[in-house]
C-alpha positions in Angstrom: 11.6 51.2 -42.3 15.1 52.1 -42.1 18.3 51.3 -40.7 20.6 52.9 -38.2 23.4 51.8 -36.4 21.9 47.9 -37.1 18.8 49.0 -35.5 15.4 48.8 -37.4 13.1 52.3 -37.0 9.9 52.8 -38.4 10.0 56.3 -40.3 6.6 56.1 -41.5 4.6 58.3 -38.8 7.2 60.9 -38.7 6.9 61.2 -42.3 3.3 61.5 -42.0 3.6 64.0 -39.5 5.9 66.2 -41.9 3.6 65.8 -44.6 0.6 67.3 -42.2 3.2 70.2 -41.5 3.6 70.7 -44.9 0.3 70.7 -45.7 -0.6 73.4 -43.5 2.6 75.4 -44.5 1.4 75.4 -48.1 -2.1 76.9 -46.9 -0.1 79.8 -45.7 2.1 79.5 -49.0 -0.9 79.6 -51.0 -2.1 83.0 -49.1 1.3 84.7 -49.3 0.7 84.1 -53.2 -2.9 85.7 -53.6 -1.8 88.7 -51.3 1.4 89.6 -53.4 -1.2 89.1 -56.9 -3.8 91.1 -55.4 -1.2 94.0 -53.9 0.9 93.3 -58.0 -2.3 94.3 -59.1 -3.2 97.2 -56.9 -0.3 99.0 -57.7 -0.6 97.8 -61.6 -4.0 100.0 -61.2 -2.0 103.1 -60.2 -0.5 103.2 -63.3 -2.7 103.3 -65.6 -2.7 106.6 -66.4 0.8 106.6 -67.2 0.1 103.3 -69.6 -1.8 105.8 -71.3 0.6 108.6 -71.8 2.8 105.9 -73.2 1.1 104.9 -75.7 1.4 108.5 -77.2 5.1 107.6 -78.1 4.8 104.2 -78.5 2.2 104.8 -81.3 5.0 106.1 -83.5 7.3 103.6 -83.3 6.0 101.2 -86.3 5.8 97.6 -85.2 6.3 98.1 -81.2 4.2 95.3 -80.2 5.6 93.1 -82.3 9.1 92.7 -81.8 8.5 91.2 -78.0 6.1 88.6 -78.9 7.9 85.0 -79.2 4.7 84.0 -81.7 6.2 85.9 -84.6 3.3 84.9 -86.4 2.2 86.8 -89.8 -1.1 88.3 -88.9 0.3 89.4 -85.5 1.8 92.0 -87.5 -1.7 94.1 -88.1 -1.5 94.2 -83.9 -1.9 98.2 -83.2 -1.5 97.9 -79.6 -2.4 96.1 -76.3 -4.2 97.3 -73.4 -4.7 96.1 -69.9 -8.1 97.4 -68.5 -8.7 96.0 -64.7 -11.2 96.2 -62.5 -11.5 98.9 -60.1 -12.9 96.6 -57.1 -10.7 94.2 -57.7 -7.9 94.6 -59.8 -7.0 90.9 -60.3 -9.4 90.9 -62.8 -8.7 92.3 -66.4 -9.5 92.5 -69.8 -6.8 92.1 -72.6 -7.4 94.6 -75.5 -6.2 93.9 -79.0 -6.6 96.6 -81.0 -5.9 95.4 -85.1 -5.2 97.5 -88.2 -7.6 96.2 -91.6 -6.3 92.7 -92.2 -6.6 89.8 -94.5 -7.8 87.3 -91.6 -10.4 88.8 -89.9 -13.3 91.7 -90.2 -12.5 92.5 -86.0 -10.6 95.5 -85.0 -10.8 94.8 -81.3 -10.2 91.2 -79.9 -10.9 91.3 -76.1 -10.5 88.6 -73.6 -11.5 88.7 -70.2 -11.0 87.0 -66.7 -12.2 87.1 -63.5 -10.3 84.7 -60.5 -11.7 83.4 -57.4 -11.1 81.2 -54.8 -12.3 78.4 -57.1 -10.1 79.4 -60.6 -10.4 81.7 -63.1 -13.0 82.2 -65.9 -12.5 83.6 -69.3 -14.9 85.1 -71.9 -14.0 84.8 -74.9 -14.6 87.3 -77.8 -16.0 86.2 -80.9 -13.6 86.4 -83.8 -15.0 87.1 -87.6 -12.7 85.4 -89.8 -13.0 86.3 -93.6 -13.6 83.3 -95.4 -11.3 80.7 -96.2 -9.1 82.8 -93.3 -9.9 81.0 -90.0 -6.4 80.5 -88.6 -7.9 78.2 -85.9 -10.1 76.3 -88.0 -8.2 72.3 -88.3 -7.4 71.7 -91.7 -8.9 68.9 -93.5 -6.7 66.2 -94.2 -5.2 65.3 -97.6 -6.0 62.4 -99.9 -3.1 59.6 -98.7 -2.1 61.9 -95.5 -1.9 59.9 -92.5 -2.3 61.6 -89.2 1.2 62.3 -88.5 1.9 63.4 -91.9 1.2 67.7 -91.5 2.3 68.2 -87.9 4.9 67.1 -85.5 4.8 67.7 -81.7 7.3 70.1 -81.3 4.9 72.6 -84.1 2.8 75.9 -82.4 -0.9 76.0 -82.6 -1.5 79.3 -83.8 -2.0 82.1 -80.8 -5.7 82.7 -82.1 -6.4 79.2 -80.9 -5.5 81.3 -77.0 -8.8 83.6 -78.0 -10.9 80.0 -78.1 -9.3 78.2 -75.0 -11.7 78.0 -71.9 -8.7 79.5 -69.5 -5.6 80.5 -71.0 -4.9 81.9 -68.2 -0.8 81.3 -67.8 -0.5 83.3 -71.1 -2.8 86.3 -70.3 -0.7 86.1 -66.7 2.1 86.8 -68.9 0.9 89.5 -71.1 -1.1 91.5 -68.3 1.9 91.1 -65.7 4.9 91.0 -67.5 4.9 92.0 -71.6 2.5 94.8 -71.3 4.2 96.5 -68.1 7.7 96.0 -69.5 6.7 96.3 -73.1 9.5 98.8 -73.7 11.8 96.6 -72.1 11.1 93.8 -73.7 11.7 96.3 -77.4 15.3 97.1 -76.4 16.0 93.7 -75.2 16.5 95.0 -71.7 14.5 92.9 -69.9 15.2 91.5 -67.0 14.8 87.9 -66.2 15.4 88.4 -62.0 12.2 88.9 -59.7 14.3 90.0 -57.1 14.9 93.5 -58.3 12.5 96.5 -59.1 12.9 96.5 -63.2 14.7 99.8 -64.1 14.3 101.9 -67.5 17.7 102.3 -68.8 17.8 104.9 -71.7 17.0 103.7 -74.7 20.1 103.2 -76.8 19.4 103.7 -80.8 21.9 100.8 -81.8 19.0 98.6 -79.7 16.2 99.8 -81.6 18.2 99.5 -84.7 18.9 95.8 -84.0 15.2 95.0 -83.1 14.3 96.6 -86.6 16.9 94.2 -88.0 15.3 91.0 -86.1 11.7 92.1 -86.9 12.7 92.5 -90.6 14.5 89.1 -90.4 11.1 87.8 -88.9 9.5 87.8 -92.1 10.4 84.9 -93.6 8.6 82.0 -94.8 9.8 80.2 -92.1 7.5 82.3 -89.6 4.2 83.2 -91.9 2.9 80.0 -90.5 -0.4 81.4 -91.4 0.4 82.0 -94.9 0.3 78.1 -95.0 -2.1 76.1 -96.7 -4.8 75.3 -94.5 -3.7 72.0 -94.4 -0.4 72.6 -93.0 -1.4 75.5 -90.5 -0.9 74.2 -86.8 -3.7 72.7 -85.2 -5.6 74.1 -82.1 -5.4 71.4 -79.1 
């Protein structure tokens, strides 16, 4: 109920009546959104070829996928590359390719995760990671003598990305990477990147003073404050 002009009217069926609008606008929302993935991934398909010639240069540029990732996590730093390998019927669907240099963590030199989408979600397979021993980054640590629960982690700490290889989706991070971080990669290196949708993302020449200062912010990415899996095991971050 509401009132105008001293007079009482009921709102409530009109309101209802939007809502049943808006419920059938969403349905055509919802398709608008699965046609723009599906034709994003169409033309992501086209390009594979070229994804390949770059990773010809990009192989000599030590620590290129690095510097984009936000995880700045030790053992991210044996990453050789990423790869984005869809399928050919349909497109939306993709594996992630890690390809790792010999590392203290784990015996693996590929990590791939998959997923396939449909009308009801998506479904990932997850690859099996070897961990040397005493090395599992995702393992949760046991808890010390006179720890309480609160005492090793606070909210605001990151699970480690490995934990991502053992979730059942994941699928807002491989979104990420597969649409965004792997076709921009070079953008995201320079620090060109553009946060805007509404534009077509343009390669600007690559200025020397930007790689320099990525260089400088990878190199000041080594601390201790970052080697989060240098930790003790019982003050790693915890998979959720």
């Amino acid at each position: 109920m509401t009132a105008t002009n001293g007079a009482t009217v009921d709102i409530e069926a009109p309101l209802q009546e939007l809502q049943a609008i808006y419920t059938d606008i969403n349905v055509i929302v919802e398709q608008l959104v699965e046609e723009e993935a599906a034709l994003h991934a169409k033309y992501e398909q086209k390009k594979v070829d070229l994804y390949k010639r770059r990773q010809e240069p990009i192989s000599k540029i030590p620590g290129f996928w690095h510097t984009w990732s936000s995880i700045r996590l030790y053992a991210i730093s044996y990453l050789k590359s990423i790869d984005i390998e869809r399928s050919p019927e349909t497109p939306v669907n993709y594996k992630i390719i890690f390809q790792f240099a010999e590392n203290p963590y784990f015996t693996n030199t590929e990590l791939v995760k998959e997923f396939n989408f449909s009308d009801k979600g998506s479904k990932a397979v997850n690859p099996v990671i070897d961990w040397k021993e005493g090395k599992d980054l995702t393992a949760s640590p046991a808890k010390q003598e006179g720890e309480d629960d609160g005492d090793s982690f606070t909210e605001n700490e990151d699970t480690s990305f490995f934990c991502w290889f053992n979730d059942e989706d994941g699928s807002q991070l491989a979104d990420l990477i597969a649409n965004d971080l792997f076709p921009l990669a070079v953008m995201y290196f320079t620090g060109s990147a553009d946060d805007s949708d509404d534009e077509v993302p343009v390669y600007d020449e690559l200025a020397q003073d930007d790689v320099e200062d990525v260089y400088e912010a990878s190199d000041d990415a080594t601390g201790s404050d970052v080697e989060a899996e240098d930790a003790p095991a019982n003050k790693r971050p915890k998979c959720t």
